[in-house]
SESE-127196 format. One record per residue (C-alpha): residue number from 1; residue in three letters; y, z, x. Coordinates in steps of 0.02 Angstrom, whole numbers. Example, Ala and Ser with C-alpha at 12.3 -4.5 7.8 and 13.67 -1.06 7.14 Angstrom:
2
balum,torro,north,up,east
1,ALA,-225,390,615;
2,SER,-53,357,684;
end
This chain:
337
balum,torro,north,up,east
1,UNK,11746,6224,-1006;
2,UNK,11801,6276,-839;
3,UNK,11854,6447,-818;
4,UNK,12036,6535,-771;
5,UNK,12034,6702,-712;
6,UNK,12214,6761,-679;
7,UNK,12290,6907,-553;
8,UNK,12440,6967,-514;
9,UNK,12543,6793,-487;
10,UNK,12363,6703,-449;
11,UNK,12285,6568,-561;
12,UNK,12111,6549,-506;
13,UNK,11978,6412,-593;
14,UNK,11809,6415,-556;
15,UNK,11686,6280,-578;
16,UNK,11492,6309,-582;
17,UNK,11397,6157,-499;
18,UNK,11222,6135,-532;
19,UNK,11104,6056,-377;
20,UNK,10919,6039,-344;
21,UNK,10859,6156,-195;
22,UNK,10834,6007,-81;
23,UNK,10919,6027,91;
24,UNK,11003,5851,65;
25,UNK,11033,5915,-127;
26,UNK,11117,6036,-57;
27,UNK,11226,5954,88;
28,UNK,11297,5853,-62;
29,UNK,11356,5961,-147;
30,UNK,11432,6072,-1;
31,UNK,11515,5905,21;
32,UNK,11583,5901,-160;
33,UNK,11642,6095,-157;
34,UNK,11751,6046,-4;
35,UNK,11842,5900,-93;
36,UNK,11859,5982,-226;
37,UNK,11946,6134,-145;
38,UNK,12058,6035,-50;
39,UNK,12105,5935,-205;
40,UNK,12126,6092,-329;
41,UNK,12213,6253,-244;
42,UNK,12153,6409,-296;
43,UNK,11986,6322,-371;
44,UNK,11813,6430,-331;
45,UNK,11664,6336,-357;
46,UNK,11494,6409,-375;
47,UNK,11342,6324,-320;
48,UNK,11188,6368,-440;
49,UNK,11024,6306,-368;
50,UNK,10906,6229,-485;
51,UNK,10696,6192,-442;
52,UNK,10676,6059,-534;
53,UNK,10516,5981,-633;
54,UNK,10513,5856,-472;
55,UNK,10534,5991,-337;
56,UNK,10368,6085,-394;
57,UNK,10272,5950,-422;
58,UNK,10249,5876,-250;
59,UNK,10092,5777,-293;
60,UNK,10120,5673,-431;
61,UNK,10226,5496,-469;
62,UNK,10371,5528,-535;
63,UNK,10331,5417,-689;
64,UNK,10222,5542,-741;
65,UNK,10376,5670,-747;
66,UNK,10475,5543,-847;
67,UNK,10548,5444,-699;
68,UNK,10681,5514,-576;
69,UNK,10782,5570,-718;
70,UNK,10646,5670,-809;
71,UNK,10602,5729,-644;
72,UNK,10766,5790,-555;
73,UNK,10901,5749,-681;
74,UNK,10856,5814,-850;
75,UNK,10877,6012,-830;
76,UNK,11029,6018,-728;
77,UNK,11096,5891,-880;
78,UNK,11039,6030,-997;
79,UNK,11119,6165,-929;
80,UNK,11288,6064,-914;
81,UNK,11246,6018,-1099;
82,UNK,11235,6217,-1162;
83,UNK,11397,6267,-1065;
84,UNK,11306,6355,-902;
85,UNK,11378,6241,-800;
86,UNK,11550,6149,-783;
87,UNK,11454,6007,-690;
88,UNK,11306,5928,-591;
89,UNK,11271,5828,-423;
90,UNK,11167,5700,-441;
91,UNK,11103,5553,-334;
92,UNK,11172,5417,-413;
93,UNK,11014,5318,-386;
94,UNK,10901,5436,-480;
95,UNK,11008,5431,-647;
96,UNK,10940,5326,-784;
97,UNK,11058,5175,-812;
98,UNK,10959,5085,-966;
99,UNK,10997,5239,-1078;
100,UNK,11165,5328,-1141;
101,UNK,11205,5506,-1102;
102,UNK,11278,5590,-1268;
103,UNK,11400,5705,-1224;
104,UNK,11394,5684,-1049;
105,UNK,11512,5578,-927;
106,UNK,11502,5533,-729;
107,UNK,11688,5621,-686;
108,UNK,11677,5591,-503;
109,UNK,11575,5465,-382;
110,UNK,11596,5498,-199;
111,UNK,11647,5368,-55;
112,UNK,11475,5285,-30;
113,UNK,11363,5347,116;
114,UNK,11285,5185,194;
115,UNK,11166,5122,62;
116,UNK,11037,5048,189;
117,UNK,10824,5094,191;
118,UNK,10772,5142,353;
119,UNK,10618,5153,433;
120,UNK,10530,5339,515;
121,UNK,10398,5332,623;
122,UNK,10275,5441,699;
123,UNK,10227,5439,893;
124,UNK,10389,5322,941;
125,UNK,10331,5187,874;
126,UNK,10446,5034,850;
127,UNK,10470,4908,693;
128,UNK,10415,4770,814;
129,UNK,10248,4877,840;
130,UNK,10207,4902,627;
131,UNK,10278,4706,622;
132,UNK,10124,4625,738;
133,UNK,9979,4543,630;
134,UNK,10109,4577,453;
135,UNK,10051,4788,467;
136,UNK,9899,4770,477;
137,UNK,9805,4940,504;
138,UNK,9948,5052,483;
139,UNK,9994,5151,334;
140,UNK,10177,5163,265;
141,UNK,10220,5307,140;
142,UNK,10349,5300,24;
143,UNK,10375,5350,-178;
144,UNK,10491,5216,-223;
145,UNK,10409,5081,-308;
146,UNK,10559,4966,-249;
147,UNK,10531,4991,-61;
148,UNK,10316,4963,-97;
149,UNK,10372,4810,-164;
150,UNK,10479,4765,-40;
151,UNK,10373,4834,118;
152,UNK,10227,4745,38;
153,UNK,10331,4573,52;
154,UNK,10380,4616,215;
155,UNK,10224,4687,289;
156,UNK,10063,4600,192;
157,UNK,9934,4681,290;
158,UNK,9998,4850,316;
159,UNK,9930,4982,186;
160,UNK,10074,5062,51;
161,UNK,10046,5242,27;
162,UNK,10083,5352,-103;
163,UNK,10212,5491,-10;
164,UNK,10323,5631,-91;
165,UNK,10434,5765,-36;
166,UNK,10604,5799,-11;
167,UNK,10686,5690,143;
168,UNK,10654,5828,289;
169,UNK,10482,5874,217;
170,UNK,10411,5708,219;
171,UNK,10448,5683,394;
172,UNK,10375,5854,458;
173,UNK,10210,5795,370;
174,UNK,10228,5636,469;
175,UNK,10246,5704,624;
176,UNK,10116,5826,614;
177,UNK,9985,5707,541;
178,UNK,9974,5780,366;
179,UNK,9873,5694,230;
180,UNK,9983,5643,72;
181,UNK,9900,5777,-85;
182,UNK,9846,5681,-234;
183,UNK,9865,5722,-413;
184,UNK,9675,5675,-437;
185,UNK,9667,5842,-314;
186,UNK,9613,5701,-156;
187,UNK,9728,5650,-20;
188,UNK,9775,5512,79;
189,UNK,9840,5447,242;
190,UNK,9909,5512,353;
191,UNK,10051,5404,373;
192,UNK,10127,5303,519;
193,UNK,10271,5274,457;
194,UNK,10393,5309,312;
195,UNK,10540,5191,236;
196,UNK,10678,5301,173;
197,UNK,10869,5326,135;
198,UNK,10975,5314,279;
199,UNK,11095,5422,186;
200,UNK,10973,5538,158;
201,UNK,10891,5556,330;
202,UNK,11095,5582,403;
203,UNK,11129,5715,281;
204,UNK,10971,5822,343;
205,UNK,11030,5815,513;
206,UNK,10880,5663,551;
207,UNK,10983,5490,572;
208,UNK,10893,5497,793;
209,UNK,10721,5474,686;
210,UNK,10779,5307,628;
211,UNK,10664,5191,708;
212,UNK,10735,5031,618;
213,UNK,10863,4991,461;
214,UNK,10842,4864,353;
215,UNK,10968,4731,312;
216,UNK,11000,4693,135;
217,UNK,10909,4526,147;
218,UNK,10740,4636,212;
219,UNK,10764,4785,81;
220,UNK,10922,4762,-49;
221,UNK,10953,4960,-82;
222,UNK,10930,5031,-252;
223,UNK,11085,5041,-399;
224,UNK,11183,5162,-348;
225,UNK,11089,5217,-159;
226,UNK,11203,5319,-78;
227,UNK,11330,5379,-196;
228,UNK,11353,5550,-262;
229,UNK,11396,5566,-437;
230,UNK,11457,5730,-517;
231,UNK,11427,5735,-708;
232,UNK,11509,5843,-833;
233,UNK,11536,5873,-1024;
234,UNK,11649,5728,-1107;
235,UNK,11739,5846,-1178;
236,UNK,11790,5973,-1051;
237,UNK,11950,5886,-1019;
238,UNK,12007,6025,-897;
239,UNK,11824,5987,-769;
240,UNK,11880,5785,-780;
241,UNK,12043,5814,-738;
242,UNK,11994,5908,-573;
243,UNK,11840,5784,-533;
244,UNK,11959,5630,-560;
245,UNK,12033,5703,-401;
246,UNK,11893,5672,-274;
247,UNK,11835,5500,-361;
248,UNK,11825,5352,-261;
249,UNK,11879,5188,-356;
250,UNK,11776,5069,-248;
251,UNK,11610,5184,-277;
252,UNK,11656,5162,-464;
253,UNK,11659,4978,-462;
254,UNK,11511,4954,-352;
255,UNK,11437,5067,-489;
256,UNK,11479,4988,-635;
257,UNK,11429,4821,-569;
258,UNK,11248,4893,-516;
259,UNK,11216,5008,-662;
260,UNK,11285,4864,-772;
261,UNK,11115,4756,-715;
262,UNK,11006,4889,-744;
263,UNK,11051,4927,-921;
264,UNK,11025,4717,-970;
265,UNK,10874,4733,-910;
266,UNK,10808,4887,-1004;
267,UNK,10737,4925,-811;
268,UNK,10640,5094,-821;
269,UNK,10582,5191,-663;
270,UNK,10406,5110,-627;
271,UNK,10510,4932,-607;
272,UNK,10540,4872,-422;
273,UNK,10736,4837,-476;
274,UNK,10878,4823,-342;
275,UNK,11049,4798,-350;
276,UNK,11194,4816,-222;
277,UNK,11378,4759,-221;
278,UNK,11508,4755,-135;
279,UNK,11709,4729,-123;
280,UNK,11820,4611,-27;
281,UNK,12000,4618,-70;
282,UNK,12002,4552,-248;
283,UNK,11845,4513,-289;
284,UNK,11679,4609,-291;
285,UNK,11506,4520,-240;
286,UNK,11331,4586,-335;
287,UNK,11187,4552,-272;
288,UNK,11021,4596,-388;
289,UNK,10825,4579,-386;
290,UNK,10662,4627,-496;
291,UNK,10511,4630,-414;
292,UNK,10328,4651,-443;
293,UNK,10237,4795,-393;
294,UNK,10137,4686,-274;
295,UNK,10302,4616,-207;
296,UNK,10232,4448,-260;
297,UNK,10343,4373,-378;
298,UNK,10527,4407,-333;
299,UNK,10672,4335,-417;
300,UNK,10859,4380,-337;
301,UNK,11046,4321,-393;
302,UNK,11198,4344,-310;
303,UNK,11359,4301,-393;
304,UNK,11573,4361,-353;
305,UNK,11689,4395,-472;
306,UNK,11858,4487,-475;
307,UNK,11864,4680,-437;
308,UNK,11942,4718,-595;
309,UNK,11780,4663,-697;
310,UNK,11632,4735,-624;
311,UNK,11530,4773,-791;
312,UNK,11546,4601,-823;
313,UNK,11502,4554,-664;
314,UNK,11335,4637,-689;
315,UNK,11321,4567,-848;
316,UNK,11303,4382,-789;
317,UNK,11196,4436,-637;
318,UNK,11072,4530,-779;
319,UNK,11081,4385,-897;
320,UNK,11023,4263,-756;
321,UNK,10877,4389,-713;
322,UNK,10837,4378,-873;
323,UNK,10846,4191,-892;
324,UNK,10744,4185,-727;
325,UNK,10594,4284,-809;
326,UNK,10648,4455,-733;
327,UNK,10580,4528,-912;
328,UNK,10409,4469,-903;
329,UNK,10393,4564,-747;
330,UNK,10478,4712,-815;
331,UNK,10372,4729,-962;
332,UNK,10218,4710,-841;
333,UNK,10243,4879,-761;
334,UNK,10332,4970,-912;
335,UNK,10205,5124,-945;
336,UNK,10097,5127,-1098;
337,UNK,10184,5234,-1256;
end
């Protein structure tokens, strides 16, 4: 529950806000404490940094850390969970949306940050360079298995890299030529180029190193790219009242409609699954993909429906996945039990 300390005449509240260490992580949620202030007088919020399982392990695929949630989600949950924290910034991307969250509850999504992929590259290279001959003898890094799948449609003959590290990391390592560590203890690369968040790269002070951002129809972004969630405890009442405050209703229905897709498909963090909407007066459009790994088979719907419905909005757009074959391919790359 969220704390009241009280003076002479002076009701204070503070909320604790758990973050990963990440400079963007970070930048978030210095951009949640300042809504939040404005919206609440007299509320303090604490910032408690957290190194999570996905932070120390630079090396590995994030499957092996139980996906994006196991990897950056799960102990900040935990500590929400046990009371040491009144809430938790998250990337709305990396939050599992094929499984339900006992006890927990999203109380607050921030205005989107532009959604879009965007390319990096090293020695001022342009797209149109990496784009002669399909890629062909450059290497692109990225950890998403989405954007492989995607870059690997795009660009046939250019090499996919395996490429961690948090958003200003990864480019110093381009830049200077570092090799990509292995969890096999080899390396690889270096790289020539790197396909990121847009979002991201502005919130680390980067956005001049964008060399090229993809359109929807070249990359579709990830559920959720670009939105900031804030999780709490369902039943701190007194936390969702104050992060009600700072939630954006258009990022909520954009949400539901994405997250909505991935839960009918049972998608799990090793499938290439996209999913983007967007709102026009009344109605709300939803556009959706699943992918192979190779970026070889690739089935996409689009579909509008009225703003007011967006879950089942997603629905339909799921359901026609599914009838498309979208589970055959999901089950393909679904790791071994």
């Amino acid at each position: 529950m969220s704390e009241c300390r009280k003076g002479p005449g002076v009701n204070t509240y503070s909320m604790r806000i758990g973050t990963r260490k990440s400079t963007m992580a970070l930048a978030q949620t210095d951009e949640i404490a300042r809504q939040l202030t404005a919206a609440v007088p007299g509320l303090v919020v604490e910032i408690v940094k957290f190194e999570t399982a996905g932070d120390q392990d630079q090396t590995g695929k994030l499957l092996n850390l139980g996906g994006k949630g196991g990897a950056f989600v799960g102990q900040i949950r935990d500590a929400v969970r046990d009371g040491r924290l009144q809430a938790a910034m998250h990337s709305l991307k990396d939050m599992p949306g094929n499984e339900d969250t006992p006890g927990l509850v999203i109380g607050a999504l921030l205005v989107r940050d532009p959604p879009s992929d965007a390319l990096v590259t090293r020695d001022g290279m342009s797209f149109a360079d990496i784009q002669r001959h399909g890629g062909r003898g450059f290497k692109i890094g990225t950890n998403a298995v989405r954007r492989a799948a995607y870059i690997r449609r795009l660009l046939p003959e250019a090499e996919v890299i395996h490429y961690r590290g948090a958003a200003d990391t990864r480019v110093r390592k381009l830049d200077n030529g570092e090799m990509q560590r292995l969890p096999n203890g080899g390396a690889i690369g270096p790289a020539d180029a790197l396909v990121m968040a847009r979002a991201g790269l502005e919130r680390v002070g980067l956005a001049n190193r964008i060399a090229h951002e993809f359109t929807p129809h070249e990359i579709l972004p990830a559920v959720g790219q670009g939105i900031v969630a804030v999780e709490c405890a369902a039943s701190d009442w007194q936390t969702r009242a104050y992060l009600a405050k700072i939630d954006d209703a258009t990022a909520r229905l954009c949400a539901d409609a994405e997250r909505e897709v991935l839960w009918v498909l049972n998608g799990h963090c090793n499938s290439p699954v996209a999913g983007y909407a967007t709102t026009d007066g009344g109605e709300i459009s939803l556009t959706a993909a699943v992918l192979d790994e190779r970026g070889g088979q690739f089935i996409e719907v689009a579909r509008r429906g009225p703003a007011e419905r967006p879950r089942e909005l997603g629905r339909a757009v799921g359901f026609e996945l599914l009838a498309k074959g979208a589970a055959e391919i999901i089950e393909r790359t679904r790791p071994a039990v």
